[in-house]
C-alpha positions as CSV (number, residue, x, y, z in Angstrom):
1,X,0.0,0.0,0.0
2,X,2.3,2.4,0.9
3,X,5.5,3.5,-1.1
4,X,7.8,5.4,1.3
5,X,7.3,8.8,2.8
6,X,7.3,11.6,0.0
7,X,8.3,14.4,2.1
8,X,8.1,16.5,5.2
9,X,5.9,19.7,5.7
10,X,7.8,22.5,8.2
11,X,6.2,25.8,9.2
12,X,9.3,28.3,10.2
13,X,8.8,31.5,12.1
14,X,11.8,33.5,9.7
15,X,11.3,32.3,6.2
16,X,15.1,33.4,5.3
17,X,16.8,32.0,8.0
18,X,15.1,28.7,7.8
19,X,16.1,28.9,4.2
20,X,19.4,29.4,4.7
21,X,19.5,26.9,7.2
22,X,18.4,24.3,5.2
23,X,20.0,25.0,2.3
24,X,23.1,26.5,3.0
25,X,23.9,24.8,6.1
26,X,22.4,21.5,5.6
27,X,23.4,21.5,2.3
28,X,19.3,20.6,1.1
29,X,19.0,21.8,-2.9
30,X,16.1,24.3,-3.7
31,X,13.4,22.4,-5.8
32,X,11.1,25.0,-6.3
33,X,10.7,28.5,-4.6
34,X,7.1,29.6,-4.7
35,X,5.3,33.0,-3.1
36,X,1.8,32.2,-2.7
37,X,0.5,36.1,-2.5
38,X,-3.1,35.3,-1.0
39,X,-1.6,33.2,1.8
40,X,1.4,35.6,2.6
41,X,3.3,32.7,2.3
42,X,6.6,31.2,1.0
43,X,6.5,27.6,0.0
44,X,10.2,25.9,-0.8
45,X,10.5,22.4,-1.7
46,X,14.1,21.1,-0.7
47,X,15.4,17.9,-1.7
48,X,18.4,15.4,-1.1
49,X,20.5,13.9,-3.2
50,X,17.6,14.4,-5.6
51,X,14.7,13.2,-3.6
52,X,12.3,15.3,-2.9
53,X,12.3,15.4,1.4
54,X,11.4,18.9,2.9
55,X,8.2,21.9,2.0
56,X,9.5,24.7,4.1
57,X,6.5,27.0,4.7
58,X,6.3,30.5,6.4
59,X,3.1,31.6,7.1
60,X,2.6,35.4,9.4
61,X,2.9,34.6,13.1
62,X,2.5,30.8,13.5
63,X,2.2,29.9,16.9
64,X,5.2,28.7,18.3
65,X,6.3,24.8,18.4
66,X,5.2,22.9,21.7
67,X,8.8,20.6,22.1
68,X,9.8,20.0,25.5
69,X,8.5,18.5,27.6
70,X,7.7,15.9,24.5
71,X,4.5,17.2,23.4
72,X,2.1,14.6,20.8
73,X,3.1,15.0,17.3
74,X,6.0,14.8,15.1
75,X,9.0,14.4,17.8
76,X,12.2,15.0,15.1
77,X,13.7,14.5,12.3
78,X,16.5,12.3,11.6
79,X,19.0,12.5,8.9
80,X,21.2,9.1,8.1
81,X,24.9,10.2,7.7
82,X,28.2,8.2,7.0
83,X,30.2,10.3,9.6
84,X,29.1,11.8,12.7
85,X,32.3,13.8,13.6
86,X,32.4,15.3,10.4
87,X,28.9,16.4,10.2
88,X,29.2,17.5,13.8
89,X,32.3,19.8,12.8
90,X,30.8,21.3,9.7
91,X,27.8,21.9,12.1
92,X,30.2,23.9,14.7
93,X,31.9,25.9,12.4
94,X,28.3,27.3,11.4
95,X,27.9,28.0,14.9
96,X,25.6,25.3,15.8
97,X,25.9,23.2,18.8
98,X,25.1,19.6,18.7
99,X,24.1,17.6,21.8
100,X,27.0,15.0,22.6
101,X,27.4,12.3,20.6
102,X,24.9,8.6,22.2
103,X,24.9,5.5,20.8
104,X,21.8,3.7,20.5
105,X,21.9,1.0,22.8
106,X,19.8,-1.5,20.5
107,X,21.8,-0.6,17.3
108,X,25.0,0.2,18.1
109,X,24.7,3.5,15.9
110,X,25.8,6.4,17.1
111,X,23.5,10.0,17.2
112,X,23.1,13.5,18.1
113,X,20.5,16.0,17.9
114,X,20.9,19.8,16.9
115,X,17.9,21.9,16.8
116,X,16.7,24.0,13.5
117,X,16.4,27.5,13.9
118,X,12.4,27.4,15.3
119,X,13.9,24.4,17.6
120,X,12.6,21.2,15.7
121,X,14.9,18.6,16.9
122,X,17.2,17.3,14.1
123,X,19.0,13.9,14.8
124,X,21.7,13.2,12.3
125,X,22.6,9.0,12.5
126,X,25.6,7.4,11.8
127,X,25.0,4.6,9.3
């Protein structure tokens, strides 16, 4: 029935610095830019290594995102990567500081979680 997940919807609070996040930072690669005029709202599709994986959406004054304590919905996001220290590096040199490094006790993979600039958890695992 189901195929695989086609992609993830996020609503940021700054449009440019989410953008720039994303893309510069994360290294995502702009799809498609769109300003939707009767919403107010920007609507960027972001993909990875040419999969379509992220709609980045500002819309004027969304209220802000319950996270701690853990709150129902989405909990994070999680990106596989092949090395953690590099990632982690790349990731401090932007000035963004990344929990220390876990390893998952039932896989043996190691993790760590930054936050996005409206703080949506973002786990990068080592694969």
């Amino acid at each position: 029935m189901l195929k695989g997940i086609h992609h993830i919807a996020i609503i940021c609070a700054n449009y440019e610095r989410s953008k720039d996040f994303y893309t510069r930072i994360l290294g995502l690669t702009i799809k498609q830019e769109v300003y939707r005029a009767e919403r107010d709202s920007w609507k960027l599709d972001l993909s990875l290594n040419g999969q379509y994986v992220i709609e980045l959406f500002s819309f004027p004054a969304p209220p802000a995102r319950v996270s701690r304590p853990e709150a129902c919905g989405l909990r994070h996001l999680a990106f596989a990567v092949e090395n953690l220290e590099h990632v982690v590096s790349h990731l401090t040199a932007h000035g963004i500081i990344s929990e220390p490094i876990r390893t998952d006790e039932y896989t043996q993979r190691r993790f760590t979680f930054i936050s996005d600039p409206d703080g949506l958890p973002i786990e990068f695992y080592e694969e």
